[in-house]
C-alpha positions as CSV (number, residue, x, y, z in Angstrom):
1,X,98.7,89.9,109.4
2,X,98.0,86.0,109.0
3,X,94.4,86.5,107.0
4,X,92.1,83.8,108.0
5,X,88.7,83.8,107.6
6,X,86.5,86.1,110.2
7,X,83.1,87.0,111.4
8,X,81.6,89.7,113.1
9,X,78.3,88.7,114.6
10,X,76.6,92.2,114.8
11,X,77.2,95.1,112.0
12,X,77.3,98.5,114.5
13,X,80.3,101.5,114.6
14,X,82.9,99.0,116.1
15,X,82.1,95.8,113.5
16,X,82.5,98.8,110.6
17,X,85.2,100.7,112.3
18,X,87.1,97.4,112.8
19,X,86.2,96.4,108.9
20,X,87.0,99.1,107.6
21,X,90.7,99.2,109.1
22,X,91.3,95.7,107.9
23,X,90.4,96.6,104.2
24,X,91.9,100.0,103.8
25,X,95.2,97.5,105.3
26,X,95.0,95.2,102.6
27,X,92.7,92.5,104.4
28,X,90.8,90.7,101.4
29,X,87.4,91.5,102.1
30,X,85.9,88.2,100.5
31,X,87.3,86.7,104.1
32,X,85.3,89.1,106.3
33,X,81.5,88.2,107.0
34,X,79.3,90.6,109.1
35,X,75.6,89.4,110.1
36,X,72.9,91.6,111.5
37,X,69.1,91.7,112.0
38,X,69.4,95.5,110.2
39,X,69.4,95.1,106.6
40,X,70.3,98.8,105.8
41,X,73.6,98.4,108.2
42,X,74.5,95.2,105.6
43,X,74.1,96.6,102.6
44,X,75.9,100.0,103.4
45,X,78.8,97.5,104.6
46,X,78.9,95.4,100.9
47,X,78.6,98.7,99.3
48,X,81.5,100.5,101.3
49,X,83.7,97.6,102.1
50,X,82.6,94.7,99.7
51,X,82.9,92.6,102.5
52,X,80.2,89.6,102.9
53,X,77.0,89.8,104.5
54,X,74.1,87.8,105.7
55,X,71.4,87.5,108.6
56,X,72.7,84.0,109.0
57,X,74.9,83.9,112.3
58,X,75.3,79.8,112.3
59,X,77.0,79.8,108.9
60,X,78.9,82.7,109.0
61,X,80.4,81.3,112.2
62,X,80.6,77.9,111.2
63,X,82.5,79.0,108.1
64,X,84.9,81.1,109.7
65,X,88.5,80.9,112.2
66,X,87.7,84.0,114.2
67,X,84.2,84.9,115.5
68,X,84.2,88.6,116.5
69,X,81.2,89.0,118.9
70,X,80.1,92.3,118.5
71,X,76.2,92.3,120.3
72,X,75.2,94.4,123.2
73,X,75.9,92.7,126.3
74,X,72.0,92.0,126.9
75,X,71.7,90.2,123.8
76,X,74.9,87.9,123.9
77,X,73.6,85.0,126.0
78,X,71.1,84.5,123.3
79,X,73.4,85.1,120.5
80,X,75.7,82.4,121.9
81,X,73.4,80.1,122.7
82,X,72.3,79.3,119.4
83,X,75.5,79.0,118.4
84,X,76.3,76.2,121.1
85,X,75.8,73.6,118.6
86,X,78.6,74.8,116.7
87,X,82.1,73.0,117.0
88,X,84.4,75.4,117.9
89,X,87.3,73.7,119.1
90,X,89.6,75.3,116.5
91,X,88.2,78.8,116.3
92,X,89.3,82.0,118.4
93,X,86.4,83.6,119.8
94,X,87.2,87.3,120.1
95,X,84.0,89.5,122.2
96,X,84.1,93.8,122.2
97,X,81.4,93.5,124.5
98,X,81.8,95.2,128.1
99,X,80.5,93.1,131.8
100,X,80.2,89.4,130.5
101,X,82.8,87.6,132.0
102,X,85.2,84.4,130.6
103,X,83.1,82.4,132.8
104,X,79.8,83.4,130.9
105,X,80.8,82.8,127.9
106,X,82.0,79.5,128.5
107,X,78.5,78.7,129.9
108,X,76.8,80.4,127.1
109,X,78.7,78.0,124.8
110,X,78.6,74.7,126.9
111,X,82.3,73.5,125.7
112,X,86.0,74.4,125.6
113,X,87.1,77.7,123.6
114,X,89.5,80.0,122.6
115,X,88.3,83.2,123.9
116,X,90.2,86.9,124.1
117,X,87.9,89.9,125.5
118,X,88.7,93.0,124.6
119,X,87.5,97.0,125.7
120,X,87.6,99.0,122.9
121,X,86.5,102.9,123.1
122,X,84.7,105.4,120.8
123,X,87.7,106.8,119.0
124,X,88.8,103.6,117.4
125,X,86.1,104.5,115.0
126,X,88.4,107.2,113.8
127,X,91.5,105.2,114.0
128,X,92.4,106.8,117.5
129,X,91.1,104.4,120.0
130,X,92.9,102.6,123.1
131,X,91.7,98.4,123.3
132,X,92.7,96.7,126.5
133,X,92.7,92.9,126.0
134,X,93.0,89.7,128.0
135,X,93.3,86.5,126.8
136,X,92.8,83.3,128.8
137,X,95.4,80.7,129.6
138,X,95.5,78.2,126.6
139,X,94.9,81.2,123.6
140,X,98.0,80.9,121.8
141,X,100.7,83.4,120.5
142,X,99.5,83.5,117.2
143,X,96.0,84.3,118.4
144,X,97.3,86.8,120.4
145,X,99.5,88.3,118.2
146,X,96.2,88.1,115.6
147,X,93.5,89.8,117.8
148,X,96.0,92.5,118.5
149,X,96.7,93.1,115.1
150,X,92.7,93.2,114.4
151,X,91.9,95.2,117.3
152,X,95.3,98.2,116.6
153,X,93.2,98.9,113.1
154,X,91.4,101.1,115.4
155,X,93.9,102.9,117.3
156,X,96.6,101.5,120.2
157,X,96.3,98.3,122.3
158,X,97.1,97.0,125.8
159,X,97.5,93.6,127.4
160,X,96.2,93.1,130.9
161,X,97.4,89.8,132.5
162,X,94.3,89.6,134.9
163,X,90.4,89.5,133.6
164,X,89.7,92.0,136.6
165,X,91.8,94.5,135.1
166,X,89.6,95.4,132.6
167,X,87.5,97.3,134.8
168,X,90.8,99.8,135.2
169,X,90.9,100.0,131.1
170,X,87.1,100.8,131.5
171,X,87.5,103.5,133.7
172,X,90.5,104.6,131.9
173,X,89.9,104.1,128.7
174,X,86.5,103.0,127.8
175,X,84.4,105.2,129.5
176,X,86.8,108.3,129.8
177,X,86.3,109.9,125.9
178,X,82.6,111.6,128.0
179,X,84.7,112.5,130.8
180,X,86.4,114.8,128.5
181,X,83.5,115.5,126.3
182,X,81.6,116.9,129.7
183,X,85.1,119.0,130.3
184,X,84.6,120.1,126.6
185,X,80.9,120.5,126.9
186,X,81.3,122.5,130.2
187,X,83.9,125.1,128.8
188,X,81.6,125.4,125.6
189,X,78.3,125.9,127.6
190,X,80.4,128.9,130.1
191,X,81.7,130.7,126.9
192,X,78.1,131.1,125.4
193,X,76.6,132.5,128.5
194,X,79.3,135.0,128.2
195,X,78.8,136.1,124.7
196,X,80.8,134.1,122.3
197,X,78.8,132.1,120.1
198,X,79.2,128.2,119.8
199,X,81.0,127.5,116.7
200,X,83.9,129.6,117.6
201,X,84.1,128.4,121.3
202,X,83.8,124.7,119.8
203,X,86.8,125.5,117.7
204,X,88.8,127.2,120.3
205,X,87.9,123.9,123.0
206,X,88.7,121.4,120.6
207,X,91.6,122.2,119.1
208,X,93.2,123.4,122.5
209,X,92.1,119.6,123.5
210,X,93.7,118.3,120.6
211,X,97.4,119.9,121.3
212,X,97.2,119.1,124.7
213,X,96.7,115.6,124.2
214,X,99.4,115.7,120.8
215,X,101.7,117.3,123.6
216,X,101.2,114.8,126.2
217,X,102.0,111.7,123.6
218,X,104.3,113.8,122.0
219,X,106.9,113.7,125.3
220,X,106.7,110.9,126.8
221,X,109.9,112.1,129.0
222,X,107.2,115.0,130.7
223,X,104.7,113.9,133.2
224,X,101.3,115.9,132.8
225,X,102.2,117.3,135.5
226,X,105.3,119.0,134.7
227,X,103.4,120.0,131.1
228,X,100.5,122.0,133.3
229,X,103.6,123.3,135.2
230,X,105.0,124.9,131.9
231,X,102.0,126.2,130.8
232,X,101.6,127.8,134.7
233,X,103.2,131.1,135.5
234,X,102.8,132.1,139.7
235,X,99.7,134.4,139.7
236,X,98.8,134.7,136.1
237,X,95.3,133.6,134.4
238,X,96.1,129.6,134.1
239,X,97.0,129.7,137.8
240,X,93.9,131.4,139.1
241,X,91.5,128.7,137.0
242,X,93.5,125.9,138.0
243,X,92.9,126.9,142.1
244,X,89.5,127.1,141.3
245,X,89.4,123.6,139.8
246,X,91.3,122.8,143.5
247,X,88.9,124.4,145.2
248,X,85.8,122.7,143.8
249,X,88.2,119.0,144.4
250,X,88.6,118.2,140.7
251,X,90.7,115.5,141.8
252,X,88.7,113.7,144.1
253,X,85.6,114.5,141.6
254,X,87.8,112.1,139.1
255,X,88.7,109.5,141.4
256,X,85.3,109.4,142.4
257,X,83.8,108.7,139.2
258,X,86.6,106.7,138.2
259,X,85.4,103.8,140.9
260,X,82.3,104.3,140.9
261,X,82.5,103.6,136.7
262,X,84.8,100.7,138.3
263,X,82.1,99.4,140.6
264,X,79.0,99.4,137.8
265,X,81.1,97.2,135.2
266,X,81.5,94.9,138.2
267,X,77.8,94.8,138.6
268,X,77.4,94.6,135.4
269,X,79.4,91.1,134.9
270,X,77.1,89.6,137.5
271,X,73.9,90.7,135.5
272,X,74.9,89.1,132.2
């Protein structure tokens, strides 16, 4: 990875999971700045990573190549604001920040930039996310080819060729580590109200989660279908739950919630 000089302009699990992939790569940490109001969040990132720190967003952007905007969607129109001042005709602006639009941003910042968003989930802070990212027209290859190379120290990455489409990575993606944390939840909650106590049913749950996903990734050539199908035998135990999941609609349940988590990031762009 080209190693320029880069900022991440708020210091939560995503700046440190991101941080900390770069420097366990080889990413010299005396290039990476992270500012935040939270001083304890600072100093636990200089002590684990050695990277810099500071509470000074101006300079840490000014000084660097790639601004990593890593605020809650509330606070961003503020946090770019005051960075309007700021030439950044020469620096790529990368957000992690879900329902503010290209067209905010370039608003927020009142001139041209270089900007790539990007949806990154919860597991990337264990090296095991999925990022879906969309850069405008103009960002070139090398920026491209950067971000994706800062955003895989998390986990996997996927290009989307319209800004829309990251509502679909959202839903897919983003959002969908709790869908399978309520199906987790659910079959941990049933198992203790029918005797078996919650450590043992939390081992059981997750590691049965854990090889079905491994199996899934692991065959590309099987549809999850035709892995549930192998795991199926006509009239046995895995049969009769799977009919009752039927029953109850588990598939419209899904596709329910899959829009409707569609429709509020769609809302959400046109609140920030």
């Amino acid at each position: 990875m080209t190693q320029k000089k880069i900022c991440f302009i708020g210091a939560g699990n995503m700046t440190r999971s991101i941080t900390s992939g770069l420097v366990k790569g080889g990413y010299a940490p005396e290039l990476i700045h992270a500012t935040n109001p939270s001083e304890g969040k600072l100093i636990a990132l200089k002590q684990d990573l050695g990277i810099r720190v500071s509470h000074d967003n101006l300079q840490a952007a000014d000084e660097a190549d790639v601004i990593v905007l890593a605020v809650k969607p509330q606070l961003m129109q503020q946090v770019c604001e005051a960075m309007s001042g700021l030439n950044l005709k020469d620096k790529l602006i990368v957000t992690i920040a879900a329902g503010v639009t290209a067209e905010r941003y370039h608003a927020f910042f009142k001139q041209p930039i270089q900007l790539i968003r990007t949806m990154p989930n919860t597991p990337t802070q264990i090296g095991l996310g999925m990022t879906g990212l969309y850069a405008e027209q103009g960002v070139s290859a090398q920026d491209r080819e950067l971000c994706e190379q800062l955003m895989q120290t998390g986990g996997e990455t996927v290009w989307v060729e319209k800004e829309e489409d990251l509502n679909q990575v959202i839903a897919l993606a983003g959002s969908s580590p709790a869908y399978f944390f309520l199906m987790m939840e659910a079959m941990i909650d049933s198992a203790k109200q029918d005797g078996v106590d919650e450590q043992t049913a939390r081992e059981m749950v997750q590691q049965a989660a854990l090889g079905a996903a491994a199996m899934v990734k692991q065959n590309p050539q099987l549809s999850p279908a035709q892995l549930r199908e192998n795991v199926t035998s006509k009239g046995g135990t895995t049969a009769q739950a799977l009919a009752a999941f039927e029953r109850a609609g588990l598939r419209e349940i899904v596709r329910t919630a899959m829009h409707d988590c569609m429709d509020r990031a769609q809302e959400m762009a046109k609140q920030f």
